[in-house]
C-alpha positions as CSV (number, residue, x, y, z in Angstrom):
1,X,242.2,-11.3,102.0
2,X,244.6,-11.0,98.8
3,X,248.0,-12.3,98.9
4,X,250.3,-11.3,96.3
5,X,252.9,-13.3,95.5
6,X,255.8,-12.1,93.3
7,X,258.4,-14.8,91.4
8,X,261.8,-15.4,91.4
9,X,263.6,-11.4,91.8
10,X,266.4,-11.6,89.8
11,X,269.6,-9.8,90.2
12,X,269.8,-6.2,90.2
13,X,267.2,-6.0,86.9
14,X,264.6,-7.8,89.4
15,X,265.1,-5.2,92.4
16,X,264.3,-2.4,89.8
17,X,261.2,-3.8,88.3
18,X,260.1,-4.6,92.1
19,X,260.7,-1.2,92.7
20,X,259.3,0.4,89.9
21,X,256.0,-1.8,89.9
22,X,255.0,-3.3,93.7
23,X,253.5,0.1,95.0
24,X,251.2,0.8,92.7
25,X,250.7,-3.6,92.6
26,X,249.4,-3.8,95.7
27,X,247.5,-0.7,95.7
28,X,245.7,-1.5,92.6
29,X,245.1,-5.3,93.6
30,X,244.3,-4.3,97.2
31,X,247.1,-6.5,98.4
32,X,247.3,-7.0,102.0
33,X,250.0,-9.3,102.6
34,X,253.4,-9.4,100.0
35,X,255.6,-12.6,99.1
36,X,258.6,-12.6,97.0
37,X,260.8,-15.3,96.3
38,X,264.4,-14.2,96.5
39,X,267.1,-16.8,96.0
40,X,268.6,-15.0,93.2
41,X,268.6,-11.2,94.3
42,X,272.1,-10.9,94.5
43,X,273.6,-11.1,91.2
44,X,271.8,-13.7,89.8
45,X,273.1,-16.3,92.3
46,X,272.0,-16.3,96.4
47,X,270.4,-13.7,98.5
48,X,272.3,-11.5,101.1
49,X,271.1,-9.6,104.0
50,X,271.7,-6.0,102.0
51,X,269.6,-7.0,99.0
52,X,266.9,-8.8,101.0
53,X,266.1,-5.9,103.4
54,X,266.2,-3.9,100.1
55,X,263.3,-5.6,98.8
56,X,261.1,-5.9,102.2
57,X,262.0,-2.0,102.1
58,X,260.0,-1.8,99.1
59,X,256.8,-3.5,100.4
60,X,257.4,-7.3,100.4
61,X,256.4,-8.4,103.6
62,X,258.3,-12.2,103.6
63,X,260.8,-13.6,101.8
64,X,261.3,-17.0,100.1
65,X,264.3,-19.0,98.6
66,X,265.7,-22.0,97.1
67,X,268.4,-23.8,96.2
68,X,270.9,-21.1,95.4
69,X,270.1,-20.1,99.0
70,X,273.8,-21.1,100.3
71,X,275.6,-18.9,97.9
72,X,276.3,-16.1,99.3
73,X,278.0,-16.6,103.0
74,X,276.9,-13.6,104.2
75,X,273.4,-14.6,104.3
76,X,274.2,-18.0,106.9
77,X,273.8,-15.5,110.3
78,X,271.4,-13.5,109.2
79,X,268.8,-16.3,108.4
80,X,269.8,-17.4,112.5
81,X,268.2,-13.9,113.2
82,X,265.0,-14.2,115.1
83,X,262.4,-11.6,113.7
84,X,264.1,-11.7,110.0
85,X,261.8,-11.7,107.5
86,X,263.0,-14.7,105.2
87,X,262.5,-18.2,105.4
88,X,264.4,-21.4,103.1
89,X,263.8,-24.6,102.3
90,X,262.3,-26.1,105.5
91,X,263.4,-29.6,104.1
92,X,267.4,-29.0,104.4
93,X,268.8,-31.4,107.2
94,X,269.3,-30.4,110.6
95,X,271.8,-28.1,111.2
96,X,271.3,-25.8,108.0
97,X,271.0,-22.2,109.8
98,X,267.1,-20.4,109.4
99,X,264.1,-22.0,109.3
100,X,261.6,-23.1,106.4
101,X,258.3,-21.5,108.2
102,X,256.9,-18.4,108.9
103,X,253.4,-16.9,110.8
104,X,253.7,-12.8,109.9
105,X,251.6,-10.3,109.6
106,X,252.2,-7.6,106.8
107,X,255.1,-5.0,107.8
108,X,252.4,-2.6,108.5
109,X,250.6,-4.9,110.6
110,X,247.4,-4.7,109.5
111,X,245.4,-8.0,108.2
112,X,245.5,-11.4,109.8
113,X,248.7,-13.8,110.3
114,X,250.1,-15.2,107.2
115,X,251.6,-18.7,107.5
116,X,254.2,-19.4,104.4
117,X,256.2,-22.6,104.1
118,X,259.1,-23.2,101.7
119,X,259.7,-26.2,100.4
120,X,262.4,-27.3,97.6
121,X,261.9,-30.5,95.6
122,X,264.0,-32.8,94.6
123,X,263.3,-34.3,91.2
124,X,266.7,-33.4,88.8
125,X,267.6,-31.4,92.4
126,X,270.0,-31.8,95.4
127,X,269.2,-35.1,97.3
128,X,267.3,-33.1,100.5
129,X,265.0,-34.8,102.7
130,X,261.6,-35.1,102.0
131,X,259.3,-31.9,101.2
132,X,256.1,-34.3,101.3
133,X,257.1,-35.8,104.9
134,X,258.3,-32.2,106.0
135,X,254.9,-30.5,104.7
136,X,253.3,-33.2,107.1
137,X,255.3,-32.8,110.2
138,X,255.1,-28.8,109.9
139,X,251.7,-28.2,109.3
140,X,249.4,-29.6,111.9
141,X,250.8,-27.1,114.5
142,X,251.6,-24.7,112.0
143,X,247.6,-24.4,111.0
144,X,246.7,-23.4,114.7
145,X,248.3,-20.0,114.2
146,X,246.8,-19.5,111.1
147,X,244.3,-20.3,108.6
148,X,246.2,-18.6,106.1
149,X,248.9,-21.3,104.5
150,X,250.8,-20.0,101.1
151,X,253.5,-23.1,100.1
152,X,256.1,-21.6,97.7
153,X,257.7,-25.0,96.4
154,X,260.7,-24.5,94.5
155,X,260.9,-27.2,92.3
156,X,262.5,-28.3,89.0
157,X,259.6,-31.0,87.5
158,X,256.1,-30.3,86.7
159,X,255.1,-33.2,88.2
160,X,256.7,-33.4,91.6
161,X,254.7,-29.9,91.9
162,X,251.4,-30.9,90.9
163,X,252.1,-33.8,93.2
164,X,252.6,-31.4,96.4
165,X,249.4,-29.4,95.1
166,X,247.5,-32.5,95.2
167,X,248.9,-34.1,98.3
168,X,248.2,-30.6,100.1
169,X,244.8,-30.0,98.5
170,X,242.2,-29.1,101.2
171,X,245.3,-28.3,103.8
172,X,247.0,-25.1,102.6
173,X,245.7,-21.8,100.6
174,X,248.0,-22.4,98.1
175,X,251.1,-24.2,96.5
176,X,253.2,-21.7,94.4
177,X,255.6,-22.9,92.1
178,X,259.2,-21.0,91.5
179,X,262.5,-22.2,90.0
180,X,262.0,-22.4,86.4
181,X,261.5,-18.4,86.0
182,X,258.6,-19.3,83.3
183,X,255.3,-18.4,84.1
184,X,252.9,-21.1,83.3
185,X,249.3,-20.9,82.3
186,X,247.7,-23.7,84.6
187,X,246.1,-21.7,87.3
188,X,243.4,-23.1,89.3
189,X,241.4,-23.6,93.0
190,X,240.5,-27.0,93.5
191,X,237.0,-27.8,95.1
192,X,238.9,-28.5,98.4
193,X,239.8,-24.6,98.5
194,X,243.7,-25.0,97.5
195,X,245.0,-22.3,94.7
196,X,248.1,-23.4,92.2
197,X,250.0,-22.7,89.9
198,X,253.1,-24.9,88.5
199,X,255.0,-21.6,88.1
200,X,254.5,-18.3,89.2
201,X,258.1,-17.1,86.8
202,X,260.6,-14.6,87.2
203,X,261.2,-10.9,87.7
204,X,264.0,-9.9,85.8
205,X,265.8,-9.4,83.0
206,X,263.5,-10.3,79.2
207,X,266.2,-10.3,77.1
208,X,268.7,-13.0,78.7
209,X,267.9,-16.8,78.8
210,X,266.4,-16.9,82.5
211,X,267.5,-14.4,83.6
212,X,271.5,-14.9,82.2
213,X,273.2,-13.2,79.5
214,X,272.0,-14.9,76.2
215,X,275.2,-15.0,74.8
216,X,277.0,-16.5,77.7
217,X,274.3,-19.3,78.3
218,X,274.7,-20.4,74.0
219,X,278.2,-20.3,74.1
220,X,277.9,-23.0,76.9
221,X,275.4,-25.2,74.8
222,X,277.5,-25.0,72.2
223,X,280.6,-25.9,73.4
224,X,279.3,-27.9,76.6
225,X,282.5,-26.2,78.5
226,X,282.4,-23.8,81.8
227,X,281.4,-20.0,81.5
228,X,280.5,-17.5,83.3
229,X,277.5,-16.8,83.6
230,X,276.1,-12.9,83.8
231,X,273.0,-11.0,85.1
232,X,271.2,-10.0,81.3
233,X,270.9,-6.4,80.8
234,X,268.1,-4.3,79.1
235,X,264.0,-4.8,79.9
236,X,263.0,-6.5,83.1
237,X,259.5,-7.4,83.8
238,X,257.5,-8.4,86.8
239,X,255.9,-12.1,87.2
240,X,253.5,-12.5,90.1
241,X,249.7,-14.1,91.1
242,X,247.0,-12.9,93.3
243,X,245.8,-15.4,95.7
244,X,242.2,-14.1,96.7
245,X,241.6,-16.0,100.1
246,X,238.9,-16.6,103.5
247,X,240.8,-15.1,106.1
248,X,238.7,-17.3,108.7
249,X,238.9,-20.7,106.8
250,X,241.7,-20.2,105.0
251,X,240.4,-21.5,101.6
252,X,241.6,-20.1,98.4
253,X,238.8,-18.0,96.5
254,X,240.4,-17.4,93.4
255,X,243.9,-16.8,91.8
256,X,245.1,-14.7,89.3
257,X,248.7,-14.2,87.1
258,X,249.8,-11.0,87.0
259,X,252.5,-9.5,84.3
260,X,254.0,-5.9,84.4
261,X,255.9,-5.9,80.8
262,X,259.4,-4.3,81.0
């Protein structure tokens, strides 16, 4: 099967390059599951419940997050919901509304169970428990009702995330790295069957710094006081791997980066 997995939608900018580009995506990869990560939909900053059933409208089938996941309050009850289509961090403490895992087939429901676990690191992060331990307490259930694991860990260093694709190697499909909204080059399977890349980038605006209005973002470098920060306007492009995968033994096959230019 072929998983495609799209990075970090950003803002407004990021909706409309989903929209303009995922159709014809999937149908020209033969796609038959969708992931997007989606902590910054809204403006930049958070997700809420309008502009995440605006992208699973479009074809994404589950939707990640991260650390900005908190920022909009809207989105606390609706991650509480029980057949919602968007997971978090499943390494916040107890109490934090959702829940980090998911087993879904694709909105159309054809194709085999997906299982996708978010995971948020902690290196130059917020203090959370740990993603290593809670990868091991999830998955050995988790892998009975599906073969199929995709790990989007949202992470700041390079190396806690080549550590998670090496402590999971052989026991998921594939680690995904988001967060930094720049698409590395350091694709690979490993000969235990695990796919990774450090980070799949972002879907947004070009012209900004990450996403941000360039101007704002110098202005706070320079002068190392608050600003506020804005969604960048102009271009947006689309970041995003294919994850060619056995459906019955759930090892990765081959992976792929994919670019749409804005």
């Amino acid at each position: 099967m072929n998983i495609l997995f799209v990075g970090d939608v950003f803002g407004k900018p990021g909706r409309n390059a989903l929209e303009h580009a995922l159709a014809k995506l999937k149908a020209e990869h033969g796609a038959d599951f969708t992931i997007a990560n989606g902590e910054n939909i809204a403006g930049g900053l958070g997700a809420t419940p309008e502009t995440v059933k605006e992208i699973l409208a479009l074809g994404v089938d589950l939707v990640t997050l991260g650390n900005h996941v908190w920022k909009q309050k809207e989105i606390y009850g609706f991650l509480e919901e029980p057949e919602v289509r968007a997971i978090r961090p499943a390494n916040f403490p107890p109490g934090a509304p959702g829940r980090g895992w998911a087993v879904c087939r694709a909105q159309s429901e054809a194709g085999p169970a997906v299982g996708v676990l978010n995971l948020q690191g902690r290196v130059f992060m917020d203090p959370l428990d740990c993603p290593f331990r809670a990868a091991d307490a999830l998955l050995p259930s988790r892998s009975e009702q599906s073969a199929v694991i995709v790990v989007d860990f949202h992470a700041e260093a390079t190396s806690e995330k080549e550590a998670m694709f090496r402590y999971l190697d052989g026991r998921v499909t594939a680690v995904i790295g988001t967060h930094t909204h720049v698409q590395t080059a350091d694709e690979q399977v490993s000969e235990k069957g695990t796919a990774y890349i450090t980070d799949v980038g972002m879907t947004g605006p070009t012209e900004g710094i990450i996403g941000m209005r360039a101007d704002r973002v110098i202005a706070h470098f320079l002068s190392q006081m608050p600003h506020t920060f804005q969604v960048a306007a102009g271009r947006a492009a689309l970041r995003a791997v294919l994850v060619e995968a056995d459906e019955e033994t759930g090892r990765a096959t081959g992976i792929t980066r994919i670019a749409v230019p804005g």
